[in-house]
mmCIF file as gemmi writes it, N, C-alpha and C atoms, coordinates in Angstrom:
data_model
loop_
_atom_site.group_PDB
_atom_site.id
_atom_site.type_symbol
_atom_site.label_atom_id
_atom_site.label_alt_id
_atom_site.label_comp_id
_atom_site.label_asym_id
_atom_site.label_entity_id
_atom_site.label_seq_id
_atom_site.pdbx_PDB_ins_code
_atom_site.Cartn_x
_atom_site.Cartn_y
_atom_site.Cartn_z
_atom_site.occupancy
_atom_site.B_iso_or_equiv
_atom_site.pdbx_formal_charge
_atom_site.auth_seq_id
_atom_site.auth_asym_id
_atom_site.pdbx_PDB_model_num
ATOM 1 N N . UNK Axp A 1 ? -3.797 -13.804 13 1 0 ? 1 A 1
ATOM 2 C CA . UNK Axp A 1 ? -4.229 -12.779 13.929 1 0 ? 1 A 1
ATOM 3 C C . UNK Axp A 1 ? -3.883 -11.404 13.371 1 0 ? 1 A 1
ATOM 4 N N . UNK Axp A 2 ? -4.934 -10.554 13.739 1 0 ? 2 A 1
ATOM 5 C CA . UNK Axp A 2 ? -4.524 -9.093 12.721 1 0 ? 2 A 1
ATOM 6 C C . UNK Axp A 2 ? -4.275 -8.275 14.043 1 0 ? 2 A 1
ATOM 7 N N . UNK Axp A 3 ? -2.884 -7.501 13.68 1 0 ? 3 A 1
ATOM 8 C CA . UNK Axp A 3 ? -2.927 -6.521 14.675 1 0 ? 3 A 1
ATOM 9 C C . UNK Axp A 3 ? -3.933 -4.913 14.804 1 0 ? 3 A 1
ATOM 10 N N . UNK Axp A 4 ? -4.174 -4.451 15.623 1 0 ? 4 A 1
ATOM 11 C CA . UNK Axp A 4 ? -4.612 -3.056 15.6 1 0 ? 4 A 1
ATOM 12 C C . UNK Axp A 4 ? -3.995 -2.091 15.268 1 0 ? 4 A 1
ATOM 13 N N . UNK Axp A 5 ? -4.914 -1.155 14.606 1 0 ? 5 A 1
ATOM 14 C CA . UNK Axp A 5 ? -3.552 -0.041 13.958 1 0 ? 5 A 1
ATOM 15 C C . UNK Axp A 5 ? -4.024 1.79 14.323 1 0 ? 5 A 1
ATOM 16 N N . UNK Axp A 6 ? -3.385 1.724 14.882 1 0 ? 6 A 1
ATOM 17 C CA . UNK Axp A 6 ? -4.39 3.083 15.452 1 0 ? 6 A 1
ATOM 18 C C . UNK Axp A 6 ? -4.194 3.894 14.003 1 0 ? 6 A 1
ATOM 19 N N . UNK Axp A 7 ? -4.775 4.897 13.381 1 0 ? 7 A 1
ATOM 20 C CA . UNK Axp A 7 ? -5.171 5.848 12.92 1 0 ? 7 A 1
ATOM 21 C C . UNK Axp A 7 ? -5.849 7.019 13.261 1 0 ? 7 A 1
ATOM 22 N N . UNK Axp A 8 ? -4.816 8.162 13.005 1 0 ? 8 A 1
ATOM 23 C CA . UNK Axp A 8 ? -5.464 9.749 13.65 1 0 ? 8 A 1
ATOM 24 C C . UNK Axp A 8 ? -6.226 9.95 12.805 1 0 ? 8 A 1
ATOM 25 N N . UNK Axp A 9 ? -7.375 10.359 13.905 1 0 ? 9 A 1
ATOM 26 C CA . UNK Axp A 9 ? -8.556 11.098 12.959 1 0 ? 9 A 1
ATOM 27 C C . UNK Axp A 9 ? -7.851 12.136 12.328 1 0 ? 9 A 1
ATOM 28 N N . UNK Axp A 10 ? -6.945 12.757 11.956 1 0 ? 10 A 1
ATOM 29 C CA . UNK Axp A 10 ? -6.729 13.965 11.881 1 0 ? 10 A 1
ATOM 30 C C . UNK Axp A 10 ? -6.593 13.375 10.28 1 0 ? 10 A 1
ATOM 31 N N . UNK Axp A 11 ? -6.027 12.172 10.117 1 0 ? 11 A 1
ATOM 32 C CA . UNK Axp A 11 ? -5.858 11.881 8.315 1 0 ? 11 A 1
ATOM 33 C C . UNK Axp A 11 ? -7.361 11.283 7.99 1 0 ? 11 A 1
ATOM 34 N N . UNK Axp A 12 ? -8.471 11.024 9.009 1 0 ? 12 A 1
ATOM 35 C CA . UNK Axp A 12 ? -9.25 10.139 7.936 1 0 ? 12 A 1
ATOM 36 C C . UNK Axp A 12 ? -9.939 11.566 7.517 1 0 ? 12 A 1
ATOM 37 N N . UNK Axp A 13 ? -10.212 12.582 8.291 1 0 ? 13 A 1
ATOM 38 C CA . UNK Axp A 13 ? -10.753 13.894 8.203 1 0 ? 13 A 1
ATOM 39 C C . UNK Axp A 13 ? -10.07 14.266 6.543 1 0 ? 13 A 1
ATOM 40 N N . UNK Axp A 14 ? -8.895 14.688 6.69 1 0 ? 14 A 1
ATOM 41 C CA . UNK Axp A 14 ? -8.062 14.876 5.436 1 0 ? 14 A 1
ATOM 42 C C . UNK Axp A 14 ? -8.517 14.048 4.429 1 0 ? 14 A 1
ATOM 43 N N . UNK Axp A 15 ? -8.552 12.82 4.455 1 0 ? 15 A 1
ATOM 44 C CA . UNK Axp A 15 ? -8.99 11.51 3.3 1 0 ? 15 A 1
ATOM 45 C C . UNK Axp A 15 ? -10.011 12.353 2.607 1 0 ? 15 A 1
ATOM 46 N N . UNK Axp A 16 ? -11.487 12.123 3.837 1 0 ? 16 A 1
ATOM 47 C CA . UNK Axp A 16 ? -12.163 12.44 3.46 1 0 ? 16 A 1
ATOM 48 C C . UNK Axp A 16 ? -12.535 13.724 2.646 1 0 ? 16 A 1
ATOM 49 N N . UNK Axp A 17 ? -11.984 14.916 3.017 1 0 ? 17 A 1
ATOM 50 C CA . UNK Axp A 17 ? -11.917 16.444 2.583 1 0 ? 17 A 1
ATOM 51 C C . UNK Axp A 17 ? -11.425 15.929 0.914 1 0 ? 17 A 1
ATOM 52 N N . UNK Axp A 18 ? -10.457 15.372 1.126 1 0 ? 18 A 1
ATOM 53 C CA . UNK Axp A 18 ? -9.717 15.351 -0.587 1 0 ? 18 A 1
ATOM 54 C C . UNK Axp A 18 ? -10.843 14.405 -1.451 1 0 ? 18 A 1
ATOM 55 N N . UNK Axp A 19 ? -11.633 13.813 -0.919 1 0 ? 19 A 1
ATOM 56 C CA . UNK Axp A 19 ? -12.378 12.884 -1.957 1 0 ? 19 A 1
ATOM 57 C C . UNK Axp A 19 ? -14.061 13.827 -2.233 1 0 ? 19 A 1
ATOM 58 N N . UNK Axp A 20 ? -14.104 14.304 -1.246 1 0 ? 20 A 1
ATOM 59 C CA . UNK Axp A 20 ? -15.804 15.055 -1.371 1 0 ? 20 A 1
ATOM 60 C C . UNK Axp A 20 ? -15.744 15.796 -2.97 1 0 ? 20 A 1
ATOM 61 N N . UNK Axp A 21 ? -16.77 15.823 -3.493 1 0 ? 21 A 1
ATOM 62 C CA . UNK Axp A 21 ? -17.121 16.333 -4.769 1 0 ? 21 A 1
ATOM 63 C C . UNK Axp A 21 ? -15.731 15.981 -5.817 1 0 ? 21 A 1
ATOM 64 N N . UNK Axp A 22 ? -15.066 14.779 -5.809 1 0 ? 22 A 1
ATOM 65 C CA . UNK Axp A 22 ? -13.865 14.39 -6.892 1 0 ? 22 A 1
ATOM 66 C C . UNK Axp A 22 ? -14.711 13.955 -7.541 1 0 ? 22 A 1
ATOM 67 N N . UNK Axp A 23 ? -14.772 12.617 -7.1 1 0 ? 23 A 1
ATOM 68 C CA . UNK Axp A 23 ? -15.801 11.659 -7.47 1 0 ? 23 A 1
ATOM 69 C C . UNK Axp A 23 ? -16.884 11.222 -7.946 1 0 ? 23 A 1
ATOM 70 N N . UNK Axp A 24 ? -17.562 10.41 -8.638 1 0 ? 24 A 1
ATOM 71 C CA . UNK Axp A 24 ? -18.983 9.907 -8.427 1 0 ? 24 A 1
ATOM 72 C C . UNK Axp A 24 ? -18.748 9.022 -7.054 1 0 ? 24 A 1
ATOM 73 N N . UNK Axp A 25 ? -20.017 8.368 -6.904 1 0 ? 25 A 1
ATOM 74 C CA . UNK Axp A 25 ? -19.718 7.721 -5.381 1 0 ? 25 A 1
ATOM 75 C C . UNK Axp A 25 ? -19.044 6.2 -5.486 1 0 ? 25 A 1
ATOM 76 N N . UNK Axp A 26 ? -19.023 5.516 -6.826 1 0 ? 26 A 1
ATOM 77 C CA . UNK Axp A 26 ? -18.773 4.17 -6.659 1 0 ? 26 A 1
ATOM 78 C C . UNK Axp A 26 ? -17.013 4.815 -6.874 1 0 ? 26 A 1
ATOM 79 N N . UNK Axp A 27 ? -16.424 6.057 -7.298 1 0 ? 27 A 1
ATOM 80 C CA . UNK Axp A 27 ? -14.968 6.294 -7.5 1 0 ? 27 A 1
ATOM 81 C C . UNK Axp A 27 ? -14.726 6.939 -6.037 1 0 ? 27 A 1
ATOM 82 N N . UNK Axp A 28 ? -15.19 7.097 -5.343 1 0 ? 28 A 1
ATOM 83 C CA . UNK Axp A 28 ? -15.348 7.684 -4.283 1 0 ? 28 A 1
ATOM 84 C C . UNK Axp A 28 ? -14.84 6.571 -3.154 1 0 ? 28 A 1
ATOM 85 N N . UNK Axp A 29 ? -15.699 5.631 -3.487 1 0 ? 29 A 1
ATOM 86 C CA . UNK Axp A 29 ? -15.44 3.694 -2.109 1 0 ? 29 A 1
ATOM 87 C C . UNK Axp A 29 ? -14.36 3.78 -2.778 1 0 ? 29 A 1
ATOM 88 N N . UNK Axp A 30 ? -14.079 3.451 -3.906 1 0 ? 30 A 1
ATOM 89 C CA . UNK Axp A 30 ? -12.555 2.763 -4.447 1 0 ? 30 A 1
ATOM 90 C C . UNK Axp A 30 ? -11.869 3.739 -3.805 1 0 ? 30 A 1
ATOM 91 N N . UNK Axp A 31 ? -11.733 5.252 -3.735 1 0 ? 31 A 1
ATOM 92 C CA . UNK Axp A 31 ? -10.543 5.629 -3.51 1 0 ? 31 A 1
ATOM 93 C C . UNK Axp A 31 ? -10.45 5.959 -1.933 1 0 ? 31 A 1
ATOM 94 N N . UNK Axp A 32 ? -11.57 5.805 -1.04 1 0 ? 32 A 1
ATOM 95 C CA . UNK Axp A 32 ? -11.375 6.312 0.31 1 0 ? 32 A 1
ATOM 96 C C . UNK Axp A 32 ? -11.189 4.383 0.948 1 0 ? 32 A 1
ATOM 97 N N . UNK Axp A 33 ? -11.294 3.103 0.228 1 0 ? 33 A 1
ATOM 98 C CA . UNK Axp A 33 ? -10.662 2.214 0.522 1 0 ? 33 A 1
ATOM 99 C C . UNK Axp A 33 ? -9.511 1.765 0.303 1 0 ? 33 A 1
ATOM 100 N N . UNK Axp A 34 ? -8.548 2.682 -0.827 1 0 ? 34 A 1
ATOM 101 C CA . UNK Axp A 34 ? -7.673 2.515 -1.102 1 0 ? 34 A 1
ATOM 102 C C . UNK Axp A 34 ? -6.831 3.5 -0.319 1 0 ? 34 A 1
ATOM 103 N N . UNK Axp A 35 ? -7.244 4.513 0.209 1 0 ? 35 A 1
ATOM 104 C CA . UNK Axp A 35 ? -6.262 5.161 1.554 1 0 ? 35 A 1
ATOM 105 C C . UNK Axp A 35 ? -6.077 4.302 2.264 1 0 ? 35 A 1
ATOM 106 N N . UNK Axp A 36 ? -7.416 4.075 3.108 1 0 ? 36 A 1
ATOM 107 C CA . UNK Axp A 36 ? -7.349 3.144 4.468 1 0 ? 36 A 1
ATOM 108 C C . UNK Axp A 36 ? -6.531 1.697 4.489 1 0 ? 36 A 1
ATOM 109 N N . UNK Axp A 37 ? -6.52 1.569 3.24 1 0 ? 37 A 1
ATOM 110 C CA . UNK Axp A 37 ? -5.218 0.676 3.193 1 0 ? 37 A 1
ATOM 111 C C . UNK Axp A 37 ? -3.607 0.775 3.51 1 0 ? 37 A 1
ATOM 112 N N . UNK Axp A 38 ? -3.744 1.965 2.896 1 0 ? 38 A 1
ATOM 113 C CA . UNK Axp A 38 ? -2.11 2.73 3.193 1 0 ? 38 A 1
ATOM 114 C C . UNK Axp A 38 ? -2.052 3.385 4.328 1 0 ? 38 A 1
ATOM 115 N N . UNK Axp A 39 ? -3.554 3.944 4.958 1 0 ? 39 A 1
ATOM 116 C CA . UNK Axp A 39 ? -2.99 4.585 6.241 1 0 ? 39 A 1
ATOM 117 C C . UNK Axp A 39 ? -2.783 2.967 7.028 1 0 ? 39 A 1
ATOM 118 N N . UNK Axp A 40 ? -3.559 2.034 7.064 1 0 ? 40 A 1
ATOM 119 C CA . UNK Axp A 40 ? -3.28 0.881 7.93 1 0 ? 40 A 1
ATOM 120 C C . UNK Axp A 40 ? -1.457 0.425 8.025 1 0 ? 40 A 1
ATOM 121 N N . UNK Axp A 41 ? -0.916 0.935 6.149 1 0 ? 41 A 1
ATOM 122 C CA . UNK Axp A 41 ? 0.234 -0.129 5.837 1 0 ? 41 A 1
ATOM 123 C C . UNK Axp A 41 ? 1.254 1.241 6.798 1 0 ? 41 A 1
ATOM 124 N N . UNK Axp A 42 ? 0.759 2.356 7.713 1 0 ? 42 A 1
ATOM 125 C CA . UNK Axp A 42 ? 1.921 3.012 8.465 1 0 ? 42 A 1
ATOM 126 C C . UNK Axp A 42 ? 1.514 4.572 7.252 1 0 ? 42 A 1
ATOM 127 N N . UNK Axp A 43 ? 1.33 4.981 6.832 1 0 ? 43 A 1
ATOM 128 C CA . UNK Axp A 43 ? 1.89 5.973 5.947 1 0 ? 43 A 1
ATOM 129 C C . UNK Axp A 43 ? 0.548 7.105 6.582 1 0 ? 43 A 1
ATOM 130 N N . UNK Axp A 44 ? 1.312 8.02 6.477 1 0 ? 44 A 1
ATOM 131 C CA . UNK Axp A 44 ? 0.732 9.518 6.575 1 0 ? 44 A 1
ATOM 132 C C . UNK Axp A 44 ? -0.592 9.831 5.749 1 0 ? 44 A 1
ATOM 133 N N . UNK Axp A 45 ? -1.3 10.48 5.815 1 0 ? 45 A 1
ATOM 134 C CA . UNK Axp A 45 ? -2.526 11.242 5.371 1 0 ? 45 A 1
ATOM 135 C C . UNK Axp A 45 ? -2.561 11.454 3.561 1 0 ? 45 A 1
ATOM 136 N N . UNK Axp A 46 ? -0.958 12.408 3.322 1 0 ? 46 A 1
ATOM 137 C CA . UNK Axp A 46 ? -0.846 12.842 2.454 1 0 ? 46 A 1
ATOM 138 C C . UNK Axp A 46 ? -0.727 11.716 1.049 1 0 ? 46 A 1
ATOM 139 N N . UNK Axp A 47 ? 0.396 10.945 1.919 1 0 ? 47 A 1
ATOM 140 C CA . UNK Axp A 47 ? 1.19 9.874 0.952 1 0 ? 47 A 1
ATOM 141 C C . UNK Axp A 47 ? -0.002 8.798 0.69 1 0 ? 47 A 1
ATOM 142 N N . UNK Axp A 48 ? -1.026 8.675 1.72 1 0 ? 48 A 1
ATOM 143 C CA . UNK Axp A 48 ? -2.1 7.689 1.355 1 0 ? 48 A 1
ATOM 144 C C . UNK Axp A 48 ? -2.694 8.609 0.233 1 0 ? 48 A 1
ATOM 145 N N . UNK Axp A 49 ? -3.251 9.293 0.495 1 0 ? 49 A 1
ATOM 146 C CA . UNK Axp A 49 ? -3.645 10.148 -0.884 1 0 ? 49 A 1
ATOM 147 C C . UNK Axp A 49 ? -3.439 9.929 -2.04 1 0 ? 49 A 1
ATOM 148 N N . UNK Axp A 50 ? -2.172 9.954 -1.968 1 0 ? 50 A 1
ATOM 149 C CA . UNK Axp A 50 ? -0.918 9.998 -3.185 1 0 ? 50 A 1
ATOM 150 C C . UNK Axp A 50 ? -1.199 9.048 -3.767 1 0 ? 50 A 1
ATOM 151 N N . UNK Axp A 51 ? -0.874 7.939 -2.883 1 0 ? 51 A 1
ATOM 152 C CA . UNK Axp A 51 ? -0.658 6.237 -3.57 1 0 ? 51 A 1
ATOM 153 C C . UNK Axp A 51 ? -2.465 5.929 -3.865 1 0 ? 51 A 1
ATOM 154 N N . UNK Axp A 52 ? -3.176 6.351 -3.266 1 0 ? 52 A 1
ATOM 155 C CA . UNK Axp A 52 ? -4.423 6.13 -3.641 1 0 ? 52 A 1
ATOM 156 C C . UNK Axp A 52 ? -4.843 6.648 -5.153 1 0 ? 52 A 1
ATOM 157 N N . UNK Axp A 53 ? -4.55 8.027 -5.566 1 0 ? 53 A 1
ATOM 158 C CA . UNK Axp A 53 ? -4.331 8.586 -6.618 1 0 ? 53 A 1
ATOM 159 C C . UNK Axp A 53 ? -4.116 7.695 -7.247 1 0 ? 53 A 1
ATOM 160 N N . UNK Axp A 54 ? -2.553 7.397 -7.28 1 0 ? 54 A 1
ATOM 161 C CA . UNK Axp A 54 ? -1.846 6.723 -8.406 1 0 ? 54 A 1
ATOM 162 C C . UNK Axp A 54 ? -3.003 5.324 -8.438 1 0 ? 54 A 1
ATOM 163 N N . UNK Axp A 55 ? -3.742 4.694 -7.589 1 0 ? 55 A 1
ATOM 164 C CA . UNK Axp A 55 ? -4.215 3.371 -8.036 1 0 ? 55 A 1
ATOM 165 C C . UNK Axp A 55 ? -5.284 4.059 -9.05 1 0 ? 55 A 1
ATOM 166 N N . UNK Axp A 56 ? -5.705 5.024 -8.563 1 0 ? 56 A 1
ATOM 167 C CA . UNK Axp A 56 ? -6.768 5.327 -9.419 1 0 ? 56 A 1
ATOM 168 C C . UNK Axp A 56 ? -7.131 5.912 -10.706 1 0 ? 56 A 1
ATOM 169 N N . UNK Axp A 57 ? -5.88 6.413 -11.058 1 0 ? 57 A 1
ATOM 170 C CA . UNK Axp A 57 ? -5.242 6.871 -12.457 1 0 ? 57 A 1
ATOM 171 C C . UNK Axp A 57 ? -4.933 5.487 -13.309 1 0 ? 57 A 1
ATOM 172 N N . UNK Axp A 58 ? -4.136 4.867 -12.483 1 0 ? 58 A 1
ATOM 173 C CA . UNK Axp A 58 ? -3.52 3.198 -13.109 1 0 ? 58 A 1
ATOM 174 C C . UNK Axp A 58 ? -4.977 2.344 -13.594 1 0 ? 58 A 1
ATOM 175 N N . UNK Axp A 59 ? -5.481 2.617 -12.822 1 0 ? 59 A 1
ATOM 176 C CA . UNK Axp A 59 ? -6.843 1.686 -13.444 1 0 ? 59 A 1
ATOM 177 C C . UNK Axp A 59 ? -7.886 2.6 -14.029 1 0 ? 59 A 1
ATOM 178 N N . UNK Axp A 60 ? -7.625 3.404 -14.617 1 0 ? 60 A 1
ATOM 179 C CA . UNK Axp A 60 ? -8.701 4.11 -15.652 1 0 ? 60 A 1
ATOM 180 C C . UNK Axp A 60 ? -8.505 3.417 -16.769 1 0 ? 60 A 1
């Protein structure tokens, strides 16, 4: 059973702002699914960012 996890719009807004024009669009899914992972695992806006970053540097 999966629990619900609320998330403030106020970080997916942020997510999103930090990924517009980084990207192409297929680096774009990888990295705005790799937030929503970390905002799910509890973590803030910023730090999802962060750790999203780092996956996405690690796998270049």
């Amino acid at each position: 059973m999966q629990h619900k996890v609320f998330i403030p719009a106020e970080y997916l807004e942020r997510v999103m702002e930090v990924s517009q024009g980084v990207f192409n669009q297929d680096e774009e899914l990888y990295f705005l699914k790799a937030c929503m992972y970390y905002l799910k695992e509890g973590m803030n806006a910023d730090q999802a960012i962060d750790m999203a970053m780092i996956d996405y540097l690690v796998d270049l």
